[in-house]
N, C-alpha and C positions, 0 to 999 in steps of 0.2 A: 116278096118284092112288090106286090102291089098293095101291101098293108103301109111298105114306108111312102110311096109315091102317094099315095094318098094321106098319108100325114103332111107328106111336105108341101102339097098343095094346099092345105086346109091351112098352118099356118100363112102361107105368104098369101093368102084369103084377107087374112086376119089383117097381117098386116098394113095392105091397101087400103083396107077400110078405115084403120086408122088414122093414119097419113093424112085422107083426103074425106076427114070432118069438117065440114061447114059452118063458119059462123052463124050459131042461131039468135045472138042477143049484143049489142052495143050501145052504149051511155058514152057521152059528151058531159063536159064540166067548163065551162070557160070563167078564167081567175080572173082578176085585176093586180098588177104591181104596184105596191105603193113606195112613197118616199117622200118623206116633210123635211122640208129646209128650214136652217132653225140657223140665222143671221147676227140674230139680236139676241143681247144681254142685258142686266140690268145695271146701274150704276147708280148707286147710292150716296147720298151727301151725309156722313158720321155725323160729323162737327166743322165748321164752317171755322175758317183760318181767326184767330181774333188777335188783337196785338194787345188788348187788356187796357187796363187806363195807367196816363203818362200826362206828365206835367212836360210842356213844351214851351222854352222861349226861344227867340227872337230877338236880334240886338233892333232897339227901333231909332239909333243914329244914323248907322251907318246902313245901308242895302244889304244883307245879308249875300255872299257869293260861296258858300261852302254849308251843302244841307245836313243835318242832323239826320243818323240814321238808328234804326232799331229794328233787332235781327232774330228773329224766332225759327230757330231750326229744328228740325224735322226730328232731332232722333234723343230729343227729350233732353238735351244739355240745357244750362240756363241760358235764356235770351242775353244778347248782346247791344251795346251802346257805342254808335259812332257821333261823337261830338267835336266841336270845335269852339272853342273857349272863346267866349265876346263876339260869338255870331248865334248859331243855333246847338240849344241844349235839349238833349232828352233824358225825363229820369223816368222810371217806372215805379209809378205804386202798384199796381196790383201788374203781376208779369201774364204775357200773351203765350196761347195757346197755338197752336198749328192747328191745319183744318186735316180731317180723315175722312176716306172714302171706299167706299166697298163693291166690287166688283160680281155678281153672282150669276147663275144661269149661262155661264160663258162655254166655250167646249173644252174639254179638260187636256190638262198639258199644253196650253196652248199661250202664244207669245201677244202680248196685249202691247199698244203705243198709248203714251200721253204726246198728242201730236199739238195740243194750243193752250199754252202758259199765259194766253193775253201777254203776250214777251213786251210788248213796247211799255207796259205798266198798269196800272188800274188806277184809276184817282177816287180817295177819298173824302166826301165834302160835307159836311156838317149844315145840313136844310135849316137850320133855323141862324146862322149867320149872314151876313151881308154877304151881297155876291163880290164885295171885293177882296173879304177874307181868304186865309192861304188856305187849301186843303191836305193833302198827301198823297204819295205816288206808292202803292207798290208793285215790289219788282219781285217775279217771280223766276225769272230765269237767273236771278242771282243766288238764289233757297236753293235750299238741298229735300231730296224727295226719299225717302225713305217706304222698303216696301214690307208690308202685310202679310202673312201667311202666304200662301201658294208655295212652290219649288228653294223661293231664293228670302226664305223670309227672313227680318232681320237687316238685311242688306240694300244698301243706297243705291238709288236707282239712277244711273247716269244717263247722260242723253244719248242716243245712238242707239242704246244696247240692246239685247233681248232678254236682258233678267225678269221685267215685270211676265212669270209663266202663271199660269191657274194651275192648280192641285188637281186631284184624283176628282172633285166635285166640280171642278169650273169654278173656282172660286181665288180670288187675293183684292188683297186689298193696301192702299198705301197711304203715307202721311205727307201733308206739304206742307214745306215751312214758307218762310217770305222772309221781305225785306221790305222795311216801310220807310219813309224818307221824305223831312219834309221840303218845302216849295224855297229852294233858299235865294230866290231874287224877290222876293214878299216882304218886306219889313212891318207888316200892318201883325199884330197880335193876332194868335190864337186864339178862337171864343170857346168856352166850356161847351160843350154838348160832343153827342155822338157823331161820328163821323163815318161816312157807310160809302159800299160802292160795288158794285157787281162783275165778280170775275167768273169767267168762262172756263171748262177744264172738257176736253175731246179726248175722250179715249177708245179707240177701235182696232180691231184685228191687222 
């Protein structure tokens, strides 16, 4: 009897002193949380829209009141000719390219806007003519926009919508055609040379 009372005391000995061990040692670490915001993307210029070279007249009797147009679309058909006989003609010798651009660095899956066509038009003016010679308008809101790899590739990119996505990389890219068109209250000729003019294109999340 006094062999187990004395066991049983010596465990719950044991016990207690377990229990009520003392921290003898304690280290601290203090982290920092990070997190980078990544806003911005790049946006690349392909090829710059071009309408190629064109013989363009002019009736020089009458005022011209109806412009000659010429129409370079987006998804590689041939260019097209708006004329009107005994006012203003266009023909094309060498036919016009659309301009392409490319999107990268963007976040993936993700829905991009072309939010400014320069929609009222671009004029272009040929610097080495007199300043009262005609130039040209183009109009982009009248072109069709065709889009580049990403989600919806292949497929025309209509205004409103959310087709323009980036891929698995953050990446697409798209093609834009125009519509060029000349000055049809001008009766003064067309002078040979280049004719240039700088359009705007906004594209953001």
């Amino acid at each position: 009897m006094f062999k187990r009372n004395h066991l049983s005391t010596a465990v719950l000995a044991a016990t207690l002193a377990v229990g009520s061990t003392a921290v003898v040692a304690q280290e601290n670490v203090t982290s920092t949380a990070t997190v980078t915001v990544q806003n911005a993307f790049t946006l690349t210029e392909v090829a710059a829209i071009n309408f190629g070279t064109l013989r363009v007249s002019q009736d020089a009797v009458a005022t011209t009141t109806t412009a000659a147009t010429y129409t370079v679309p987006a998804d590689g058909s041939p260019a097209t000719t708006g004329n009107t006989a005994g006012e203003a003609e266009i023909t094309a010798l060498v036919a016009g390219t659309p301009g392409q651009y490319a999107v990268t660095n963007a976040a993936p899956f993700t829905v991009l806007t072309i939010s400014d066509y320069d929609v009222g038009g671009v004029r272009l003016v040929n610097a080495s003519a007199p300043s009262t010679a005609p130039g040209f308008t183009v109009l982009f809101d009248d072109a069709t926009t065709q889009i580049v790899g990403g989600i919806n590739d292949g497929e025309t990119l209509n205004a409103g919508t959310t087709d323009l996505q980036t891929d698995v990389n953050g990446e697409v890219g798209f093609i834009l055609g125009g519509v060029l068109s000349t000055e049809p209250a001008d009766i003064d000729p067309y002078i040979d040379g280049a004719y240039t003019g700088n359009y705007t294109l906004t594209v953001q999340y």
